[in-house]
C-alpha positions as CSV (number, residue, x, y, z in Angstrom):
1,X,98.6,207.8,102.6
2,X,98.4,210.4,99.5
3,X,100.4,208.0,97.2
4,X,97.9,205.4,98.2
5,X,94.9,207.4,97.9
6,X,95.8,208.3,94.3
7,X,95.3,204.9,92.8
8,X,92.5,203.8,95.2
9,X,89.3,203.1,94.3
10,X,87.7,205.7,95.6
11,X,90.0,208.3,94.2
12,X,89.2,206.9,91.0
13,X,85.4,207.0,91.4
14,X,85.5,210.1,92.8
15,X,87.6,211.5,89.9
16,X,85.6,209.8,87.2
17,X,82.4,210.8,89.0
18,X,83.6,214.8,89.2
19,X,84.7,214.7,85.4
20,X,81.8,213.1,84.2
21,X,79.7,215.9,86.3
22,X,82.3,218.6,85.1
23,X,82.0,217.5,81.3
24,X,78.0,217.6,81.7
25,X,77.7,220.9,83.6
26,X,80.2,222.3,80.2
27,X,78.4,220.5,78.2
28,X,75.3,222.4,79.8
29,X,76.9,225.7,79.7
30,X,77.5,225.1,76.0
31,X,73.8,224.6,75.1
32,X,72.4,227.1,77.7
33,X,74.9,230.0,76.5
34,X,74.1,229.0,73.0
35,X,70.1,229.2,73.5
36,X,70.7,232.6,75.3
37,X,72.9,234.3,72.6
38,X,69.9,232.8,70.2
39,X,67.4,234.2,72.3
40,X,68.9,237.7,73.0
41,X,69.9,238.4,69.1
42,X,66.5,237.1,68.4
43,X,65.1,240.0,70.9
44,X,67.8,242.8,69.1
45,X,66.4,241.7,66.2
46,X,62.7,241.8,66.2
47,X,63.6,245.4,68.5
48,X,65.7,247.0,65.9
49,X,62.9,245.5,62.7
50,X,60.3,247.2,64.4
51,X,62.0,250.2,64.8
52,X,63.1,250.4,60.9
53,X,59.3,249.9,60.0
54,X,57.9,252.0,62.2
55,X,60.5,254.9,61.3
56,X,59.4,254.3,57.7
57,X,55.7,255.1,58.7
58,X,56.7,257.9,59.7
59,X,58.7,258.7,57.0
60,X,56.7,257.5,54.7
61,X,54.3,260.9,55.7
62,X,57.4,263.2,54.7
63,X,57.0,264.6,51.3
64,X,60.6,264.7,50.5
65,X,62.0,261.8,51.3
66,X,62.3,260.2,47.8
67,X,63.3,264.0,46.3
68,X,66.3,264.1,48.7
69,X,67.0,260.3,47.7
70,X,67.1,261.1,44.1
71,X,69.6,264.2,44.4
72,X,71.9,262.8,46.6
73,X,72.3,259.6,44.4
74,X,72.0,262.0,40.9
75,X,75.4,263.1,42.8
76,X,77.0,259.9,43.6
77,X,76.1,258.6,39.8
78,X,77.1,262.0,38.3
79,X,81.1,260.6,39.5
80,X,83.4,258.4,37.4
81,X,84.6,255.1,39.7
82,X,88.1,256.6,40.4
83,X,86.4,259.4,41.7
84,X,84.2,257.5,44.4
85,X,87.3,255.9,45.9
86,X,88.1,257.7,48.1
87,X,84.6,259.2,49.8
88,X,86.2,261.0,52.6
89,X,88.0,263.2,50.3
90,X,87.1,267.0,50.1
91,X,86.6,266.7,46.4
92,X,84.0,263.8,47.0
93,X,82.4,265.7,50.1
94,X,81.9,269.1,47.9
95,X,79.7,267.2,45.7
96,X,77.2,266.3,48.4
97,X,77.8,269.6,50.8
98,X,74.6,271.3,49.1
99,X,72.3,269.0,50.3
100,X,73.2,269.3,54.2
101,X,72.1,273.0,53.7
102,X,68.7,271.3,52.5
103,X,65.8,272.5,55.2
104,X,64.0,268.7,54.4
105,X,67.5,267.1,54.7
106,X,67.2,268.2,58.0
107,X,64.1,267.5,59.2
108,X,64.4,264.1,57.6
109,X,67.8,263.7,60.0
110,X,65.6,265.4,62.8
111,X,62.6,262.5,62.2
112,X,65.6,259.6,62.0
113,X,67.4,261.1,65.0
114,X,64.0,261.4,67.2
115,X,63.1,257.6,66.7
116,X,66.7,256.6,67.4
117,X,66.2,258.1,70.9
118,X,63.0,256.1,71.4
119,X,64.8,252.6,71.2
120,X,68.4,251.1,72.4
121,X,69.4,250.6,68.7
122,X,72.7,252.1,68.5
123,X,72.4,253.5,65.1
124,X,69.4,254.7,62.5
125,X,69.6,255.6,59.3
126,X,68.3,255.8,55.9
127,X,70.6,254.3,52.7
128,X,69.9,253.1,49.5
129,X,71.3,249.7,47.8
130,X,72.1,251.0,44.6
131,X,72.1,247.8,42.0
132,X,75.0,249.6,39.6
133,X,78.0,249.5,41.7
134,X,76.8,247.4,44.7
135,X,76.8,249.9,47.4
136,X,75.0,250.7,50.2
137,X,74.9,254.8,49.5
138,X,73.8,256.7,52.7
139,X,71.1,258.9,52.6
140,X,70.7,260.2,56.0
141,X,72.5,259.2,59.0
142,X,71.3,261.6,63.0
143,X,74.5,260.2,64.0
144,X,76.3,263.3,66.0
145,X,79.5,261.1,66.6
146,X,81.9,261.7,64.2
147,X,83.7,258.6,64.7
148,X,80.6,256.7,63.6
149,X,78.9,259.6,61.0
150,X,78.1,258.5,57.7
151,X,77.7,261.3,55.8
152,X,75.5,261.7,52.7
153,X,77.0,260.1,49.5
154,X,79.3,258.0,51.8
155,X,79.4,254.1,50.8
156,X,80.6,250.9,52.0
157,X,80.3,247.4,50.6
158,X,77.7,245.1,51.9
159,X,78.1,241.6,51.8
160,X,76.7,239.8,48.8
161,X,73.8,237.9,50.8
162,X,72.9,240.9,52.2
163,X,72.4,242.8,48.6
164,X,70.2,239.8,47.3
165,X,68.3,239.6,50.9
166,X,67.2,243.7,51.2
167,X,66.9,243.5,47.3
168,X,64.6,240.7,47.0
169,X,62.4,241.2,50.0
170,X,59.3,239.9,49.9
171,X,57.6,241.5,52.8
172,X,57.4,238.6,54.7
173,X,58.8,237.8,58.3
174,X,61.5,240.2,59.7
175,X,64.2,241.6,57.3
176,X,68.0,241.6,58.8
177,X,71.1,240.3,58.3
178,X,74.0,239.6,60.6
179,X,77.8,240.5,59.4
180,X,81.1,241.9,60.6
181,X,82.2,245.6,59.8
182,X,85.4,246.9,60.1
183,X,84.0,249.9,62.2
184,X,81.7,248.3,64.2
185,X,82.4,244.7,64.7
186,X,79.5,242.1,64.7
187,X,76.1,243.7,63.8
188,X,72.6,243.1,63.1
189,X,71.2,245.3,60.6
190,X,67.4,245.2,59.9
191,X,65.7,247.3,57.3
192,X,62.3,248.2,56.1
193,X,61.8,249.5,52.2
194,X,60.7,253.0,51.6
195,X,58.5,253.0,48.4
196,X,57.2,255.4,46.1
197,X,53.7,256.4,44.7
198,X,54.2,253.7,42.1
199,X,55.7,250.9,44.6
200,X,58.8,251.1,43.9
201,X,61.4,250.9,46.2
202,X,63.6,253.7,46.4
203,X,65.4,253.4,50.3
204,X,65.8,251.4,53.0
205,X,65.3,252.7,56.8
206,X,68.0,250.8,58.8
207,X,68.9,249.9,62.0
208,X,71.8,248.5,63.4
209,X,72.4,247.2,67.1
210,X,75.6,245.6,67.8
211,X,76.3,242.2,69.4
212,X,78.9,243.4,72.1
213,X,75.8,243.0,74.5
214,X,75.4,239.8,73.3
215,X,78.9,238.6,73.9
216,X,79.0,240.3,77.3
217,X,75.6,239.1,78.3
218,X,76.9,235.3,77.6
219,X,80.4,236.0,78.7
220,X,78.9,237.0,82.7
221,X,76.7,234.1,82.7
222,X,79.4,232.0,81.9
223,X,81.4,232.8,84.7
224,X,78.4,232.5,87.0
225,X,77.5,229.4,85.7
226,X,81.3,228.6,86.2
227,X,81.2,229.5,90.1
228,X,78.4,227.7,90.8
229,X,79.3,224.3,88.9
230,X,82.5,224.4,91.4
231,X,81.0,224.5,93.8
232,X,78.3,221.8,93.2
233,X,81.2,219.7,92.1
234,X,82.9,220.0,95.1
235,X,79.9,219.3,97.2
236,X,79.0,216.1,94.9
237,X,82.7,215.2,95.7
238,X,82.7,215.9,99.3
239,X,79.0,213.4,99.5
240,X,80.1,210.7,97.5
241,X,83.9,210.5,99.2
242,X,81.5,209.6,102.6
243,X,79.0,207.3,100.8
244,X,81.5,205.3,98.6
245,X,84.1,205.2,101.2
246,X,81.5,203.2,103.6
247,X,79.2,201.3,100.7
248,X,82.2,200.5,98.2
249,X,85.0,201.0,99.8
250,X,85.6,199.9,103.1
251,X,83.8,196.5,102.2
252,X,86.1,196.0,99.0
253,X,89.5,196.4,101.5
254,X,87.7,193.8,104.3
255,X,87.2,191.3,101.3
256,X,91.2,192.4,100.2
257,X,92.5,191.9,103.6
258,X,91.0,188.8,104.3
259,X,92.4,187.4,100.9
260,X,95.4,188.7,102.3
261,X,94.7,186.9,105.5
262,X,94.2,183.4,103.4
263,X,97.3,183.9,101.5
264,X,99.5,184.3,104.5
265,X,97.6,181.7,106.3
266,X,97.8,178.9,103.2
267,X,101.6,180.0,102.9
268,X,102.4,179.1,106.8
269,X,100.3,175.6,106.2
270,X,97.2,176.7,108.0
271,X,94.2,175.4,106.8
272,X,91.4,177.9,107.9
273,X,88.5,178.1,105.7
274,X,86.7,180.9,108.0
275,X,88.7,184.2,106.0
276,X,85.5,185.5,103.9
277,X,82.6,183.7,106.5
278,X,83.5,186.0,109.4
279,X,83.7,189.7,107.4
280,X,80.3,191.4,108.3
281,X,79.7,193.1,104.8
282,X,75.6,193.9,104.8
283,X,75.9,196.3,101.8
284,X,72.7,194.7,100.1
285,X,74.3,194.5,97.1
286,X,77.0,193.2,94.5
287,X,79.2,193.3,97.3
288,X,77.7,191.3,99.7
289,X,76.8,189.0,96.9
290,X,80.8,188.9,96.6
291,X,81.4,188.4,99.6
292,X,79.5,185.1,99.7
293,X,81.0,184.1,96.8
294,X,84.4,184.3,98.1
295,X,83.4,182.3,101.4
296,X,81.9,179.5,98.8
297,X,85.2,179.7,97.1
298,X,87.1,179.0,100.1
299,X,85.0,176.5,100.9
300,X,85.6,174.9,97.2
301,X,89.1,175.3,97.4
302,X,89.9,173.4,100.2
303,X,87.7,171.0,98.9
304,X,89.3,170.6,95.6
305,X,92.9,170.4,97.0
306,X,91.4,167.2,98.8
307,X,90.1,165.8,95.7
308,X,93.3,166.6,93.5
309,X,96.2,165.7,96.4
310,X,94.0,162.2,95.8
311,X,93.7,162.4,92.1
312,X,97.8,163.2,92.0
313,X,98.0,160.3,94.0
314,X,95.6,157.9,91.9
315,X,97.6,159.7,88.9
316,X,101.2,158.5,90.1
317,X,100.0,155.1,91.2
318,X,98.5,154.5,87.7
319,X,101.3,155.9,85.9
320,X,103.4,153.5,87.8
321,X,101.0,150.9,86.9
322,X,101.4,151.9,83.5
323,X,105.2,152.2,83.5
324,X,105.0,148.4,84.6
325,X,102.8,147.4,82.1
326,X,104.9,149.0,79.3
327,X,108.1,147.1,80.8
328,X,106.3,143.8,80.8
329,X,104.8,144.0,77.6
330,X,108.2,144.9,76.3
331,X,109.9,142.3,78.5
332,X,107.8,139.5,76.1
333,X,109.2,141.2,73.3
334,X,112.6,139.7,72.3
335,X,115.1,142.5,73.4
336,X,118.1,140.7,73.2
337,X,120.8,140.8,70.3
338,X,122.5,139.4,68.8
339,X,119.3,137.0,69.2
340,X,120.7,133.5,68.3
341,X,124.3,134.1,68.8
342,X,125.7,130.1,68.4
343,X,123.5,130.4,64.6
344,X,125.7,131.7,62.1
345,X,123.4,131.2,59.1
346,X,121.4,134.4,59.4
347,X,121.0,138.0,61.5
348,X,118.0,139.0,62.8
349,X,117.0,142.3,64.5
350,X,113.9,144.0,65.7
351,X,112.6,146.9,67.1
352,X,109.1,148.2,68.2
353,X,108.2,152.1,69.6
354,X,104.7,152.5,70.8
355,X,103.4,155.8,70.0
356,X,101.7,156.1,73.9
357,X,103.3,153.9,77.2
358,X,102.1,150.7,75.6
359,X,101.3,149.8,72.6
360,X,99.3,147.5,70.4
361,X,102.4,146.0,67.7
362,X,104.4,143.3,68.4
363,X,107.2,141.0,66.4
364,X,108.5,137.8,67.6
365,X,110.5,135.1,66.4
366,X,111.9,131.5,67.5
367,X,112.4,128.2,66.4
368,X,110.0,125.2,65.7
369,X,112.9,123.3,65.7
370,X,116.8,123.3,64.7
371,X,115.7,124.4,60.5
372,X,113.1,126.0,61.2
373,X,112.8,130.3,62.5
374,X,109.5,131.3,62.9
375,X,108.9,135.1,62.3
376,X,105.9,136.7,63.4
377,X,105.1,141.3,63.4
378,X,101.4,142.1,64.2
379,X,99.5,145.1,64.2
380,X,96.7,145.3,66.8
381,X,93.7,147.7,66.2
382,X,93.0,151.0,68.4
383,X,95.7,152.1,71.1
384,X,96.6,152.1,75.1
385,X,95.8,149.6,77.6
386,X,93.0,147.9,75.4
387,X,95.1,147.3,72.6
388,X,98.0,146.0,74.7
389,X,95.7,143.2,76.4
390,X,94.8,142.4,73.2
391,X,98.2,141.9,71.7
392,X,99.4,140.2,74.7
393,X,96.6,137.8,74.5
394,X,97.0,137.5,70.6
395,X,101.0,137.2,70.6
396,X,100.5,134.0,73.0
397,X,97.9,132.6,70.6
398,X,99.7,133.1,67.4
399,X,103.0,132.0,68.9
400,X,101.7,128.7,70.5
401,X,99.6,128.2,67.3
402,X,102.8,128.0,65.4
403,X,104.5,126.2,68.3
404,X,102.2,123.4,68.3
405,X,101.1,123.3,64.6
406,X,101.8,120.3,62.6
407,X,104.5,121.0,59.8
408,X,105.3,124.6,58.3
409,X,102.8,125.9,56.8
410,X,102.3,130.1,58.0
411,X,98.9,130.0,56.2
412,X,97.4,126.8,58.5
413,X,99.1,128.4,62.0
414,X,96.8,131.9,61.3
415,X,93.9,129.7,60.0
416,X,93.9,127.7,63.6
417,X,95.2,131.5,65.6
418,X,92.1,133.1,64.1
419,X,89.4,130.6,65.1
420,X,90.8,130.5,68.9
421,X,91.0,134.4,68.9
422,X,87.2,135.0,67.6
423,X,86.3,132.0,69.6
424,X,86.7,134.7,72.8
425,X,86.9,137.9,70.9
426,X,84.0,140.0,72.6
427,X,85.1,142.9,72.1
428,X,85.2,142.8,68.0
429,X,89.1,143.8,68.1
430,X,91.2,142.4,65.4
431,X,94.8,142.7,63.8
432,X,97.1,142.3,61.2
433,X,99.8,139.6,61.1
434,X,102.6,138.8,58.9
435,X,103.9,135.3,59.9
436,X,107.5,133.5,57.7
437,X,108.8,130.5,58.6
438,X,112.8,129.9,57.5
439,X,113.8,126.7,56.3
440,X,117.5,127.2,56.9
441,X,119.2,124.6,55.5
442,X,117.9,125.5,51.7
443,X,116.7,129.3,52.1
444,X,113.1,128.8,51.4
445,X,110.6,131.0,53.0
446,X,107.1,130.4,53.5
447,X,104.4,133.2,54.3
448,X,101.0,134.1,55.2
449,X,99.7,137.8,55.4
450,X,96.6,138.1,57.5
451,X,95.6,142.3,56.0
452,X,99.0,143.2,56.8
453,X,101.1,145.3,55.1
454,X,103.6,144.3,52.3
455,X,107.0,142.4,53.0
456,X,110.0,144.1,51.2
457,X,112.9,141.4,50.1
458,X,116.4,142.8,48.8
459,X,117.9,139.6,46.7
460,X,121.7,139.1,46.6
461,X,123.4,141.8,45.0
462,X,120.0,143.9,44.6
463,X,118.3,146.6,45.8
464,X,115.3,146.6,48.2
465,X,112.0,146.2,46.7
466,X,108.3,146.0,47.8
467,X,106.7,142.3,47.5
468,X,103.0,142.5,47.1
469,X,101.9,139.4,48.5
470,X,98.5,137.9,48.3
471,X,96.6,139.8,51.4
472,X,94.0,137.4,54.0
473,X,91.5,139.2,56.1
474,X,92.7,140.5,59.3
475,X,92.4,138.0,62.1
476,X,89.6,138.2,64.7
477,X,86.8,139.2,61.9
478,X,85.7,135.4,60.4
479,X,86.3,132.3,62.3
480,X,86.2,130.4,59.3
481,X,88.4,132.3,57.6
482,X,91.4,130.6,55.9
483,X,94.9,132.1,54.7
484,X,97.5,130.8,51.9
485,X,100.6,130.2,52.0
486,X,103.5,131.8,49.4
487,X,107.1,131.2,49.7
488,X,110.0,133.5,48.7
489,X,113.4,132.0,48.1
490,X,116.3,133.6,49.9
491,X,120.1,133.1,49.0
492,X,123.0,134.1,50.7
493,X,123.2,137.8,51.2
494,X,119.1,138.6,50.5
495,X,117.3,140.0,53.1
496,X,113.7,140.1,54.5
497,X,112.2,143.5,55.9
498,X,108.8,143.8,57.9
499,X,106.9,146.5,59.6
500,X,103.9,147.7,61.2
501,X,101.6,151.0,59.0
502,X,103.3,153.3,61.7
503,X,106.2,153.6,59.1
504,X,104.5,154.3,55.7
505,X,101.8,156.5,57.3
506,X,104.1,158.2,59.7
507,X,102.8,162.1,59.4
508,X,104.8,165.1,59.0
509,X,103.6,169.1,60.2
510,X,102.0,169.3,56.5
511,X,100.1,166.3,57.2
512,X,102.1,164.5,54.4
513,X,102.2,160.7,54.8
514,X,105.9,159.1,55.0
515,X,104.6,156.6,53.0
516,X,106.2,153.1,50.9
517,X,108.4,155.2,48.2
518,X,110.1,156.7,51.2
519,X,110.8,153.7,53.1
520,X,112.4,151.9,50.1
521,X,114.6,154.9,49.6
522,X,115.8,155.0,53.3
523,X,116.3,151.0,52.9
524,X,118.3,151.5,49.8
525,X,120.4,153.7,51.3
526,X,123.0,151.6,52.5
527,X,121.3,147.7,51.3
528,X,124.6,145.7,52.2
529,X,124.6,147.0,56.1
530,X,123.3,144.5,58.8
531,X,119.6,144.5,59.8
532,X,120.4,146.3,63.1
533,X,121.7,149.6,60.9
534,X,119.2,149.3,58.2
535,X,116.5,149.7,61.4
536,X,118.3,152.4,62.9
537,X,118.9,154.4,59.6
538,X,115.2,153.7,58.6
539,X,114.4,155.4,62.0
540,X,116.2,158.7,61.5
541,X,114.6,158.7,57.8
542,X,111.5,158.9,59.6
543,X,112.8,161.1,62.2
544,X,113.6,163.7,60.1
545,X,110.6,163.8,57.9
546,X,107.8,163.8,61.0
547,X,110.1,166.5,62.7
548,X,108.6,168.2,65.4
549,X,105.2,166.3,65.2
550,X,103.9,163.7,67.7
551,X,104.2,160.3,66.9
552,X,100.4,158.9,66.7
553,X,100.5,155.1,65.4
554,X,102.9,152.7,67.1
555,X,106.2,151.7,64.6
556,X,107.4,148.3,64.5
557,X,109.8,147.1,62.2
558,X,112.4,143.6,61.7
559,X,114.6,142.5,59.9
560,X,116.7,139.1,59.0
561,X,119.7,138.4,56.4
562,X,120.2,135.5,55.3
563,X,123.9,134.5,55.2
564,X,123.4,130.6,54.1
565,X,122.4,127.0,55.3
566,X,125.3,125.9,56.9
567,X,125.1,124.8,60.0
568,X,126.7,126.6,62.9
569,X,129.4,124.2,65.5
570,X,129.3,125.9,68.7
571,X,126.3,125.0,70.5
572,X,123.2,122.3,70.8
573,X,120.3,124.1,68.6
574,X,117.7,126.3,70.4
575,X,114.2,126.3,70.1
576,X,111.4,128.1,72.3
577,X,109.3,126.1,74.6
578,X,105.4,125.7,73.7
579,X,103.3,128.7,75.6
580,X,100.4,126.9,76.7
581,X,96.4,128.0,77.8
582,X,93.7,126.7,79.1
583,X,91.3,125.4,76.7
584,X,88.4,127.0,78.3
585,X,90.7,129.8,78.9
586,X,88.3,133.5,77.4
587,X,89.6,136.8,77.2
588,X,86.3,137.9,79.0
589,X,87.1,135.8,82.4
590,X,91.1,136.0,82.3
591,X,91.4,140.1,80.7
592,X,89.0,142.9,81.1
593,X,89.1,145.8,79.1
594,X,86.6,148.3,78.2
């Protein structure tokens, strides 16, 4: 129970609470022991100033006073500086012993030692500050301690503000100084000038009182002041033990415990939501207003875990929607290679990775008929499920357009693909196309670009190079649009390479684009190897530049050698059967998407 008090809350209010009290009540001490000692020296020092002037009143009625002050310092002048060294020598005390036999001497010592008596100053006497050798010369000291006498001619060295301050008194205020002395510690000397009959000042009456009072005065209230801010402390402690322990508290462990409680319960599959609502905490204050909170949160908890068991559950079943999607928008891709396998004239391969489950590219290829190959890549705008209804819809169109389209001519097939797919494009979506057709038997290839990007042909023997073919607008923007034809002449051992803008603009971690020079680096790499390994080592090329850095547009890429117009004696030619549609068929009615 003492380990667990230590780090409790209440031990640590309490013990903030008592130091905070205990650095105030020093803090208190500090400036009530610090106005006192103010006070009190200002008390010694307005007693021991009054005494000096009204001793000088007095003295000032004494005829001999400035007589006696001019002999004795006639003596101490009359001496070289080796010889004042040492003023408690006999040779320095002979020089002064005439004037102790003096009957004024005397009386002025008698005077001096009668207003001593009169006041608690400790000492009274008269000295002069003599501006040649920066003494304080004593005149006349009624001191009977011997310890403590200063005798006539005797001389000590006052500190240099307390020369100026005596010397250039100006009569106003109270005249004093407070230094240390070797003899008497702290002090407070005052003075009052003794002048002549021509105002002159010749002496000073002084009176000393030393500060021991003071630091015993302050010293005793200290320790007072000590004993009684212990025992407030502890009495402060003791009261706010009882009321913290029953407002603070005991309420925070009922709301700790029954978080406990919930814990436990949630672990063992218990769903109670009654933890917080049953605790009776009427506190009136943050706590109660806790404590409500926590029942609310309860409440909200269970509630959520309701709502997200059935989000997870909507979440799975659409990502399993999703997965099946992806599959059968792959599944009309062509996945199988080698593609033609009873055609020896040419190799073909393709490959498409979607930068999310499905994507919007696609590539296709077939034939019209037994000289013809038909090769199609698109590039769909946006991304997701949108753009993978759209390029289903769209790969259908363009591959039935050039199914059913009279003769071979690319630029005709996207001319009749683009007026059926803005016919029913309401959602303004659009894409790219690249569509060849092969005529195998002589090599020739004929082309249409709808905006897409450009083909690059490696000729026999040669290296890969970028073709910039003339560009149609994207279909799906202008039903009347029309597109061109071009044709490029293959022979044996040149090969054709397309691909989506997922390659060039594929981005690295320092936003840097892959870009064309790139790719027709990576393609020149190895130029005589089969389209399957130029794909694949076009792939790590673009693998190692993006690194670490998520793939964001979908990359589609084929290719096809051409290996001559022969024809090929194992099997009947193949061709792919027309798709057909509906001719009222619309996107709208058939495929949603938003």
């Amino acid at each position: 129970m003492k380990e667990e008090y230590k780090g409790s809350l209440l031990a640590k209010v309490t013990g903030i609470t008592l130091a905070s009290s205990l650095l105030m009540g020093i803090v208190i001490l500090f400036i009530g022991m610090t106005l006192y000692s103010i006070a009190l020296v200002d008390q010694y020092i307005t007693e021991s100033f009054c005494l000096a002037r009204s001793t000088s009143v007095v003295i000032d009625n004494f005829p001999e006073t400035e007589r006696i002050t001019d002999q004795i310092m006639d003596a101490y002048h009359s001496m070289t500086d080796e010889e004042r060294i040492d003023f408690r020598s006999e040779k320095y005390r002979e020089k002064f012993s005439f004037i102790e036999q003096d009957e004024g001497w005397q009386q002025l010592r008698s005077i001096l030692g009668t207003m001593r008596k009169s006041s608690d100053v400790q000492y009274l006497y008269m000295g002069v500050y003599d501006t040649e050798t920066h003494k304080l010369v004593y005149i006349c000291d009624p001191d009977k301690n011997p310890q403590t006498l200063c005798p006539p001619g005797e001389w000590e060295n006052p500190d240099k503000g307390e020369l100026e301050k005596f010397l250039s008194w100006d009569g106003k205020g109270q005249l004093y100084d407070i230094g240390r002395s070797t003899r008497h510690g702290y002090m407070c000397t005052s003075g009052y000038p003794l002048k002549n009959s021509n105002g002159k000042v010749f002496a000073f009456i002084m009176a000393d009182v030393t500060l021991v009072g003071v630091v015993k005065g302050v010293g005793l209230l200290a320790i007072q002041y000590f004993i009684a801010l212990v025992i407030i402390l502890y009495l402060i402690g003791y009261y706010l033990r009882k009321k913290l322990t029953k407002t603070l508290v005991d309420p925070i462990n009922s709301i700790s415990y029954a978080a406990q409680d919930y814990v436990r319960d949630r672990n063992a599959g218990i769903t109670a939501t009654d933890h917080f609502d049953k605790l009776e905490v009427h506190t009136g204050d943050e706590i109660e207003h806790l404590t409500m909170i926590m029942a609310d949160m309860e409440h909200n908890i269970a509630a959520y875990e309701q709502a997200l068991s059935k989000a997870v559950a909507d979440r799975e079943r659409e990502h399993t929607e999703m997965d099946l999607a992806s599959r059968i928008q792959m599944n009309m891709l062509p996945m199988t290679f080698p593609a033609f396998p009873d055609r020896d004239e040419f190799d073909i391969y393709a490959s498409m990775n979607p930068a999310r489950e499905v994507g919007g590219d696609f590539y296709d290829f077939f034939f019209i008929d037994e000289d013809h190959l038909c090769m199609i890549i698109a590039d769909v705008s946006g991304k997701g499920i949108p753009a993978a209804l759209f390029m289903m819809a769209s790969m259908i169109i363009v591959g039935n357009t050039a199914m059913t389209a009279k003769g071979s001519d690319p630029g005709a097939m996207l001319t009749a693909a683009n007026k059926i797919i803005n016919m029913h494009n309401n959602e303004d979506m659009f894409l790219t196309v690249w569509l060849g057709i092969l005529e195998i038997s002589t090599g020739k290839l004929s082309t249409a670009n709808a905006g897409h990007e450009y083909p690059v042909v490696r000729h026999a023997g040669g290296p890969f190079e970028l073709i910039k073919d003339p560009h149609g607008l994207v279909l799906g923007i202008m039903e009347d649009t029309k597109y061109e034809q071009y044709q490029i002449q293959l022979e044996p051992g040149s090969k054709i390479f397309v691909y989506t803008d997922g390659l060039p603009e594929a981005t690295n971690e320092d936003n840097e684009l892959f870009g064309t020079d790139r790719m027709i680096e990576a393609l020149n790499k190895d130029p005589d190897a089969v389209p399957e390994e130029i794909l694949k080592g076009t792939k790590h090329a673009v693998d190692l530049f993006v690194g670490k850095t998520p793939q964001f547009d979908d990359l589609t890429m084929l290719c096809l050698e051409y290996k001559g117009g022969h024809k090929s004696s194992r099997g009947e030619k193949l061709k792919k059967k027309p798709l057909s549609y509906p001719s009222k068929w619309t996107f709208k009615d058939k495929i949603h998407w938003h």
